[in-house]
C-alpha positions as CSV (number, residue, x, y, z in Angstrom):
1,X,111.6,-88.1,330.8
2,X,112.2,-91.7,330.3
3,X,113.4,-94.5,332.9
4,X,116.7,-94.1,333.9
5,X,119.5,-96.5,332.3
6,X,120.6,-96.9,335.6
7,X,117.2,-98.6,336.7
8,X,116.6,-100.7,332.9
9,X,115.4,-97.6,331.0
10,X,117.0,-97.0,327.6
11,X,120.2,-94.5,328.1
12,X,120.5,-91.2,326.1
13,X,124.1,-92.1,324.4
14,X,124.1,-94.7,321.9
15,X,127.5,-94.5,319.9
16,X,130.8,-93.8,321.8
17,X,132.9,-90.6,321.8
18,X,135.9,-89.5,319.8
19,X,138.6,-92.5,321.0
20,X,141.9,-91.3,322.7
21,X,144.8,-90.5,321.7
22,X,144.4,-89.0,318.4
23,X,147.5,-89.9,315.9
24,X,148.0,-88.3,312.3
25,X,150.4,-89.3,309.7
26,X,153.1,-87.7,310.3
27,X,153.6,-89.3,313.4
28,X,153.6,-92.8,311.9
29,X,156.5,-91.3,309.7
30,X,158.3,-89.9,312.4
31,X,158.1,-93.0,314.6
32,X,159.0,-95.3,311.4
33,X,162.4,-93.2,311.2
34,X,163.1,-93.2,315.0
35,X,162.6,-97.0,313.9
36,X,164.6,-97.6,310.9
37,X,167.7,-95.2,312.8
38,X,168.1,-97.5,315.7
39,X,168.6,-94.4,317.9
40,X,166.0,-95.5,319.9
41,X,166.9,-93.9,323.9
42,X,167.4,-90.8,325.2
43,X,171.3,-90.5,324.7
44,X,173.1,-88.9,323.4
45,X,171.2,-86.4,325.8
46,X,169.1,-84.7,324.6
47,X,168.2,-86.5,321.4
48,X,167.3,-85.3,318.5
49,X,163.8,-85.2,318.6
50,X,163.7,-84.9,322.1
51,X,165.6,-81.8,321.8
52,X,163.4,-80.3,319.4
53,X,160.4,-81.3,321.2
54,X,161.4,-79.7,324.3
55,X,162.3,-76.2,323.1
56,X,159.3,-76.4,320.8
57,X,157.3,-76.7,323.4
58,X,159.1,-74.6,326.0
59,X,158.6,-71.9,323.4
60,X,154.6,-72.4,323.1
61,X,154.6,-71.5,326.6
62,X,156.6,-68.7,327.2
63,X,159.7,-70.5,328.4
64,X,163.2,-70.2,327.3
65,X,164.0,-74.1,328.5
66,X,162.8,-77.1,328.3
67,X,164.1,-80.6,329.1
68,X,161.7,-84.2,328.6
69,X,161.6,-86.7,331.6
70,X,160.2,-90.1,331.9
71,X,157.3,-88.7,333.8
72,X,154.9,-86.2,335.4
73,X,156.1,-87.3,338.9
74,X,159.8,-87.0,337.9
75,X,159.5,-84.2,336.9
76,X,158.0,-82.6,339.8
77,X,160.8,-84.0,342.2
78,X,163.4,-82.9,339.6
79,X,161.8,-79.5,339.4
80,X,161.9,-78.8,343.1
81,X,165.7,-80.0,343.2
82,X,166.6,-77.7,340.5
83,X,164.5,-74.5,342.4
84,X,167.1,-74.9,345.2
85,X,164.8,-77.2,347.9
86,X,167.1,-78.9,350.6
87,X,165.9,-81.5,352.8
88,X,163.2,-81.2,355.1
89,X,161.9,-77.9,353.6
90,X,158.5,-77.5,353.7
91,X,156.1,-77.4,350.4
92,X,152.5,-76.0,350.4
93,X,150.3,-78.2,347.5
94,X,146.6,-78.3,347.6
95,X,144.9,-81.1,349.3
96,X,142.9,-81.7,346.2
97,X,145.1,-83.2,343.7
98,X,147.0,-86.6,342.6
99,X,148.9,-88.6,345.0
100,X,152.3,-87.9,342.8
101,X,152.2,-84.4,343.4
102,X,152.8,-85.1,347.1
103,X,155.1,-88.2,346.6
104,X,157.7,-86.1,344.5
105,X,157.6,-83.6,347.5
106,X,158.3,-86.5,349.7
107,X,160.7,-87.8,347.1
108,X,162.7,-84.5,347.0
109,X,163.7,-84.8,350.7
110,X,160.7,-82.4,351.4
111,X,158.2,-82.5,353.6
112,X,154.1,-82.0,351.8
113,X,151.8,-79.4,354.2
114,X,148.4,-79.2,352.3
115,X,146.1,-75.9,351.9
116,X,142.5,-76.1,351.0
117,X,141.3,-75.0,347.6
118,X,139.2,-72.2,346.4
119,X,135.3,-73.5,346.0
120,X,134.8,-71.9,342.2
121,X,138.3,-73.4,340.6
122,X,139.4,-76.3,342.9
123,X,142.8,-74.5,343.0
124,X,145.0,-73.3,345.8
125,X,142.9,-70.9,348.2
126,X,146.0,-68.3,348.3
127,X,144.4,-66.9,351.7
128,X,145.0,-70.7,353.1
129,X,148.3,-70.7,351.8
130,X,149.6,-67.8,354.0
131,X,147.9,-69.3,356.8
132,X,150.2,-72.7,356.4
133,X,153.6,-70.8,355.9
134,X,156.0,-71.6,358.7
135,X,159.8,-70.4,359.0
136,X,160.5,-74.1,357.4
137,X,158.4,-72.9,353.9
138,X,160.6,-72.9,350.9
139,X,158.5,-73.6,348.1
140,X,154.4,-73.5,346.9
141,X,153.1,-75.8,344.3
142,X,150.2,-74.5,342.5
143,X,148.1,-77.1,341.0
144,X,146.2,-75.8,338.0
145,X,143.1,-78.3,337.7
146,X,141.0,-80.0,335.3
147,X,139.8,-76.5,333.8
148,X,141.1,-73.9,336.4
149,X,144.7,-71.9,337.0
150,X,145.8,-70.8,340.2
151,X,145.1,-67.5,341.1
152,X,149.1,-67.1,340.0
153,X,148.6,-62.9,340.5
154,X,148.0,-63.2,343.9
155,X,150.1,-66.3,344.7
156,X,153.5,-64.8,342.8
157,X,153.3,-61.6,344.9
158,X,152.7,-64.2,347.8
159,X,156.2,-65.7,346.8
160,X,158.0,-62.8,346.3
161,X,156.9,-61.1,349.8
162,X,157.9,-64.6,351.7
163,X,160.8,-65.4,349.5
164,X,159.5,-68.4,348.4
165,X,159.9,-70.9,345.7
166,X,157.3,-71.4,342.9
167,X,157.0,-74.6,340.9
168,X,154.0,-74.9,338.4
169,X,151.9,-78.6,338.5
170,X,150.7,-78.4,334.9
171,X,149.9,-81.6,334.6
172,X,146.2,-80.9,333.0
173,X,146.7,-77.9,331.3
174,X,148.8,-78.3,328.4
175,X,148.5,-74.9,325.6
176,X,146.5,-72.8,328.8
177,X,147.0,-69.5,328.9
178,X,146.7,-67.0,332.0
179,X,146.3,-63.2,330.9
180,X,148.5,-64.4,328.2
181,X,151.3,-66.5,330.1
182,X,151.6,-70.0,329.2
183,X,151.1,-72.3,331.6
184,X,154.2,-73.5,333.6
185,X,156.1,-70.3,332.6
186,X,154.9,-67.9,335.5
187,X,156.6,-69.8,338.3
188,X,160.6,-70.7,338.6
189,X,159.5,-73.8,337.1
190,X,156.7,-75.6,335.0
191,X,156.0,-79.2,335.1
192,X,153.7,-81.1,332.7
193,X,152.7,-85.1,332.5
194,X,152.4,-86.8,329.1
195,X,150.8,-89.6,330.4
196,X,147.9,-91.4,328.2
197,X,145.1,-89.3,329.5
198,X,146.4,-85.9,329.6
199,X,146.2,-83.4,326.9
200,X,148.9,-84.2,324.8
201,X,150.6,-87.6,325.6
202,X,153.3,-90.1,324.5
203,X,151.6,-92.9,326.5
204,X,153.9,-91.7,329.6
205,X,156.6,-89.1,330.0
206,X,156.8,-85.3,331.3
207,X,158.8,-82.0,330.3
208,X,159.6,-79.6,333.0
209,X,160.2,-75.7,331.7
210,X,161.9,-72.4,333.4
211,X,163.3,-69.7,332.3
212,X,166.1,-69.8,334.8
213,X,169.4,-70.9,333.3
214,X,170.7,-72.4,336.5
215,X,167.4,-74.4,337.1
216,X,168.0,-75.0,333.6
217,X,171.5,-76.6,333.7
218,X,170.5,-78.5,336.9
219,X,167.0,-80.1,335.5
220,X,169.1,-81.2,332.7
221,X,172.5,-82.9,334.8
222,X,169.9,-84.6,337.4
223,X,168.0,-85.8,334.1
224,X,171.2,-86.8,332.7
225,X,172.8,-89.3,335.1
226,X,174.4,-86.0,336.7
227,X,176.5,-85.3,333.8
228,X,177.1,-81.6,332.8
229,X,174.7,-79.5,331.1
230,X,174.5,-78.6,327.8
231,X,175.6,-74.9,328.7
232,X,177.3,-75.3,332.2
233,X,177.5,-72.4,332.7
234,X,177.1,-72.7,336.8
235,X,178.8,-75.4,336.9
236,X,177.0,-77.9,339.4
237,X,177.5,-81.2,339.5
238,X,174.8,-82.7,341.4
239,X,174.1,-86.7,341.8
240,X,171.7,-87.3,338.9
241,X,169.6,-90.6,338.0
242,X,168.5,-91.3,334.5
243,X,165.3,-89.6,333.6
244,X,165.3,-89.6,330.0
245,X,162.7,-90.0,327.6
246,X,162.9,-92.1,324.3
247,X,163.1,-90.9,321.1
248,X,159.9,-92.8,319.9
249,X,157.9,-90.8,322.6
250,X,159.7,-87.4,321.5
251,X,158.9,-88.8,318.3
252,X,155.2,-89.2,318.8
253,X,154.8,-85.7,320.9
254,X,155.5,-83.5,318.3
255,X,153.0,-84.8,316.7
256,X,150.7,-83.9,319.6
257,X,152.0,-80.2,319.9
258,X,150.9,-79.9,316.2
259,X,147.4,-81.1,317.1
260,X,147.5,-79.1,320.4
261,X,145.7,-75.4,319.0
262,X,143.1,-76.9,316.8
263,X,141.9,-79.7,319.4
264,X,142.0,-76.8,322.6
265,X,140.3,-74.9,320.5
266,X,137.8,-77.4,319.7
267,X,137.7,-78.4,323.9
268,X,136.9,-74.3,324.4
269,X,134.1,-74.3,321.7
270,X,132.3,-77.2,323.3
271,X,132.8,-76.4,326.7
272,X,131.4,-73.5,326.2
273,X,128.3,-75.1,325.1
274,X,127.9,-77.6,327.5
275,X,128.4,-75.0,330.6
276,X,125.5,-73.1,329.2
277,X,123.3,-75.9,328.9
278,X,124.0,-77.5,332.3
279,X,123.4,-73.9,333.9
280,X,120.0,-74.4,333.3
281,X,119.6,-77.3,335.1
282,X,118.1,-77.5,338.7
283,X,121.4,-78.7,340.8
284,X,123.8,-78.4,338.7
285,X,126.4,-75.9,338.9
286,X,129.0,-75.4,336.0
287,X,132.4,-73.4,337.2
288,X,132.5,-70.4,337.0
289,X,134.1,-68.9,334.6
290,X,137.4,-67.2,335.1
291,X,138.4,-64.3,333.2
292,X,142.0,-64.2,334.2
293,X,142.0,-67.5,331.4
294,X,143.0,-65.8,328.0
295,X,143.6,-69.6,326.5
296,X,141.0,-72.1,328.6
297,X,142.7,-75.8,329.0
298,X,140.2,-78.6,329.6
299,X,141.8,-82.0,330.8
300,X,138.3,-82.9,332.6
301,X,135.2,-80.9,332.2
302,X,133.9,-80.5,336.2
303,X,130.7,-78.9,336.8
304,X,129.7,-79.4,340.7
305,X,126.2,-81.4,341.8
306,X,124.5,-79.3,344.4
307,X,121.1,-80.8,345.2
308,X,121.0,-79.4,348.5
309,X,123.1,-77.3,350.9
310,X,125.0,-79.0,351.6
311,X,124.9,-81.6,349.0
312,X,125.9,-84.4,351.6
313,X,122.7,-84.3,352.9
314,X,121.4,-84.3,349.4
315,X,118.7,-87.7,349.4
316,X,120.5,-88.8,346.4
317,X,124.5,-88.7,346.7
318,X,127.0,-87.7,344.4
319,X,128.5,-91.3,343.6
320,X,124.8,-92.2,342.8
321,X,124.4,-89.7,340.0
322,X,127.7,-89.9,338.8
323,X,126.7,-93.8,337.7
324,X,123.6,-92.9,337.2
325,X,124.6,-90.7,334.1
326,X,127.8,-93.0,333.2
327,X,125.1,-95.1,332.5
328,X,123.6,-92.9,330.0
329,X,126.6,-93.4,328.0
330,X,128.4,-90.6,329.3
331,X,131.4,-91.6,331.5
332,X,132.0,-89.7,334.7
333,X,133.3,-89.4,337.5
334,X,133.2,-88.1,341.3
335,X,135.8,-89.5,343.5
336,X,138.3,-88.9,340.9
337,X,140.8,-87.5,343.5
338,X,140.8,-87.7,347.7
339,X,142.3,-85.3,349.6
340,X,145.5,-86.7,349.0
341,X,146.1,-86.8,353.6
342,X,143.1,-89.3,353.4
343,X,144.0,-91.1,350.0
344,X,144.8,-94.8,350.1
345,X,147.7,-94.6,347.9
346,X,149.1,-91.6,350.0
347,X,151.7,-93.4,352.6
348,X,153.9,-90.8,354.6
349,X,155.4,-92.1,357.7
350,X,158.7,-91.0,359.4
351,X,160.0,-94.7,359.3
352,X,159.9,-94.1,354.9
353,X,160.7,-90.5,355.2
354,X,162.7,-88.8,358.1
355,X,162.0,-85.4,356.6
356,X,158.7,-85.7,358.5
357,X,160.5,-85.5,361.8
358,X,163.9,-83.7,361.5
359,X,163.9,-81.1,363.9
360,X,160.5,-81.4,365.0
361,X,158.8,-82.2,368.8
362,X,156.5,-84.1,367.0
363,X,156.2,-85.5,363.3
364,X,154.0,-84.1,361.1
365,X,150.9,-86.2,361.3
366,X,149.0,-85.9,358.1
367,X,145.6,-87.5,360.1
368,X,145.5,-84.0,361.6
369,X,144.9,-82.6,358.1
370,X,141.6,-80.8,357.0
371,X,140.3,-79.1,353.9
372,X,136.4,-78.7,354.1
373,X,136.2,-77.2,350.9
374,X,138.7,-80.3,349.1
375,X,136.7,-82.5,351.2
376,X,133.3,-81.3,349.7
377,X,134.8,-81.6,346.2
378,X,136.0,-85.2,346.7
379,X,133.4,-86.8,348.9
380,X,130.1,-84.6,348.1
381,X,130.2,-82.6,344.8
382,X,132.3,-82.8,342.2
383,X,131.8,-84.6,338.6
384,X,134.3,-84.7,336.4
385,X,134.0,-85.5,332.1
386,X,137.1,-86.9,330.5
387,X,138.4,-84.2,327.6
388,X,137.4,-86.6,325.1
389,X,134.1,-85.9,325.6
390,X,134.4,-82.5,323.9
391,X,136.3,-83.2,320.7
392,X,133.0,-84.3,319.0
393,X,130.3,-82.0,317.2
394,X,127.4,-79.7,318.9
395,X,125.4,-83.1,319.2
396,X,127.2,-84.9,320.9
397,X,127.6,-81.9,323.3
398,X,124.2,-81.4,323.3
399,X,123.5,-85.1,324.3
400,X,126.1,-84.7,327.1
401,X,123.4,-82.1,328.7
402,X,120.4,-84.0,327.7
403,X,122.2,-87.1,329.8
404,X,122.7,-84.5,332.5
405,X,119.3,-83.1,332.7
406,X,117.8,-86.6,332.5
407,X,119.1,-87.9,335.7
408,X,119.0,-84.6,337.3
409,X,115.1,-84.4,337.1
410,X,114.5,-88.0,337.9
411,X,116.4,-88.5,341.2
412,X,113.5,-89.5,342.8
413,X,113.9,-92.6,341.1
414,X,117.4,-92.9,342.5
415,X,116.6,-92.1,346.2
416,X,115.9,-96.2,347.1
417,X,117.7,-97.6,344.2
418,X,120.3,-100.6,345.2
419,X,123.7,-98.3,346.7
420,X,125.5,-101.3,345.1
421,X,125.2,-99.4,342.3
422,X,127.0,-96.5,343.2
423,X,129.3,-99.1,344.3
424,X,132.3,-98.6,341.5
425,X,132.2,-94.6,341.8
426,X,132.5,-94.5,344.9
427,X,135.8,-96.5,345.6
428,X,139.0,-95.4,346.3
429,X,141.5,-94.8,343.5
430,X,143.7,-97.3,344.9
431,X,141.1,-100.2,345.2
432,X,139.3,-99.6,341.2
433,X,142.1,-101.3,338.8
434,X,141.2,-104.4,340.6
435,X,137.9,-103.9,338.7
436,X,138.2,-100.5,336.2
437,X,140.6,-100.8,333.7
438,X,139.0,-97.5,332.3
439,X,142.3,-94.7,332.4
440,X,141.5,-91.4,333.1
């Protein structure tokens, strides 16, 4: 093959992929008559759109509620409030994830314990789960990443032996379906980011869905400013903030749950085509495929680079090929997430959070943390593909692979190339806006 782009060659991808987000018509009408209305916020709670977004949306998924917040984060901490978690409760949530799922743990008086993730989906190892359940366990937050669900069979029956709480991090998998339950709708609670990357987005915001009226009435008070529910039928009156979400956002994500079928469907198609592809190339592993997915979501197409065994003694690391083939026009990824106990945006002391300490010898100490397996994903082995990537045609899928197998064969020319250019990949999350404004 020909020199590397990385090293002066000429790269593989010439022309840039489909641009994100995608807008139709109808949302410029929709957002011209939040305009011309001048009901612009979220109250009178819950607006009109946001209302019909919400229950729209809920519906898509299996759930009988829904209720928009001004975030993915927020709606996390709201969701765990609402499930019935008090104050220095413990939470089990994967080491391998963002930083926010762990800060609305700490944010809902709780206190984060991390489990290692299963090697083939980068979820929650449900064996490692048990293993971390203490008499202070109230809840377990699945994360269902990039491409993968939880395995949510095993983990629900998990829950209901221990008694135990069961909100959903969908934050990557909006429209995903496991053995035909939507995402978000398995657990007591389901929470979503629209941020600007994620499947369907209104530049920022969240939705949180359940099926369980009370969680239902208290999502929506502690949304709300504390006031009552639109039901009230429990009748709690807990001590809300204002989490609501504007009406040109609810405006704009209707629009995106229109979009939503035809665009997974186009992610699935594509996917599909690349994983064969890259399952042909030396070192390259594509997930495995998981049949429990009756509707596959795909907010980052991972496939792992395995060299060697194991791959950190590979001669050529992982942060090296990942710029090596964001080079050949394909952006990627590796250290997209730490394990969030050794992530530099991850700051849990008992000075900020008491939780950590209440009724403890000793405060939980999160440098005592270790995941091999989340370790190896972050540090050694994982490459991720923004969505975008896949809402092209079969040739620009097919480049994708030809990028892949290009640098794959030639990493002999990588093995005494300049590490400064590996440089950029391989930083922190919390040290690359200084120099990235790329948002994934």
């Amino acid at each position: 093959m020909s020199k590397l782009a990385i090293l002066g060659g000429e790269k593989v991808r010439q022309k840039p992929f489909s641009p994100w987000p995608l807008y139709s018509e109808n949302d410029k009408a929709r957002v011209l008559e939040v305009l011309e209305s001048r009901n612009w916020g979220g109250y009178p709670f819950p607006n009109r759109f946001a209302s019909e977004f919400a229950q729209k949306f809920a519906d898509y998924h299996g759930a009988k509620y829904g209720c928009t917040v001004v975030n993915g984060t927020v709606s996390l901490t709201v969701a765990l409030r609402a499930a019935g978690t008090k104050f220095g409760d413990e939470v089990i949530l994967p080491a391998y994830t963002w930083d926010g799922t762990a800060t609305a743990v700490l944010d809902a008086g709780c206190v984060p314990i991390f489990a290692d993730v299963d090697p083939d989906t980068y979820c929650l190892d449900i064996e490692d789960v048990r293993r971390k359940i203490t008499p202070r366990t109230r809840a377990v937050m699945p994360v269902h990443l990039a491409m993968r669900f939880a395995d949510m069979d095993a983990l629900l029956d998990l829950a209901r032996e221990k008694d135990l709480i069961v909100i959903e991090d969908a934050a990557h998998v909006h429209g995903g379906f496991y053995k035909g339950r939507g995402a978000g709708s398995m657990g007591d609670v389901g929470s979503f980011s629209l941020q600007t990357s994620k499947l369907m987005t209104s530049g920022e915001g969240g939705i949180v869905i359940t099926s369980r009226l009370d969680c239902y009435e208290m999502i929506q008070s502690l949304v709300n400013c504390g006031r009552a529910s639109e039901t009230d039928q429990y009748g709690k009156r807990p001590t809300g903030c204002n989490y609501r979400l504007s009406e040109f956002q609810a405006a704009v994500l209707l629009g995106q749950l229109e979009m939503l079928p035809e665009l997974t469907e186009r992610r699935i198609r594509n996917a599909a085509r690349l994983s064969a592809a890259l399952a042909q190339i030396p070192g390259i592993r594509p997930l495995p495929v998981q049949a429990a997915l009756t509707t596959e979501p795909i907010y980052c197409y991972v496939f792992q680079y395995r060299p060697s065994e194991p791959p950190s003694e590979a001669p050529v690391q992982r942060d090296m090929f990942v710029a090596a083939l964001d080079a050949e026009g394909v952006p990627a990824d590796g250290r997209f997430y730490d394990p969030v106990y050794r992530s530099d945006l991850f700051h849990a002391s008992p000075a900020d959070f008491p939780q950590l300490e209440l009724g403890r010898e000793e405060p939980v100490d999160y440098r005592t943390f270790h995941c091999p397996v989340a370790e190896r994903a972050a540090y050694h082995e994982s490459v991720w593909l923004p969505q975008f990537v896949l809402l092209g045609d079969e040739n620009d899928v097919d480049e994708i692979a030809r990028a892949v197998e290009k640098v794959a064969r030639n990493l002999a020319d990588l093995e005494n190339a300049d590490p400064k250019l590996a440089a950029l990949k391989s930083m922190s999350r919390a040290e690359r806006p200084k120099i990235e404004k790329r948002n994934y």
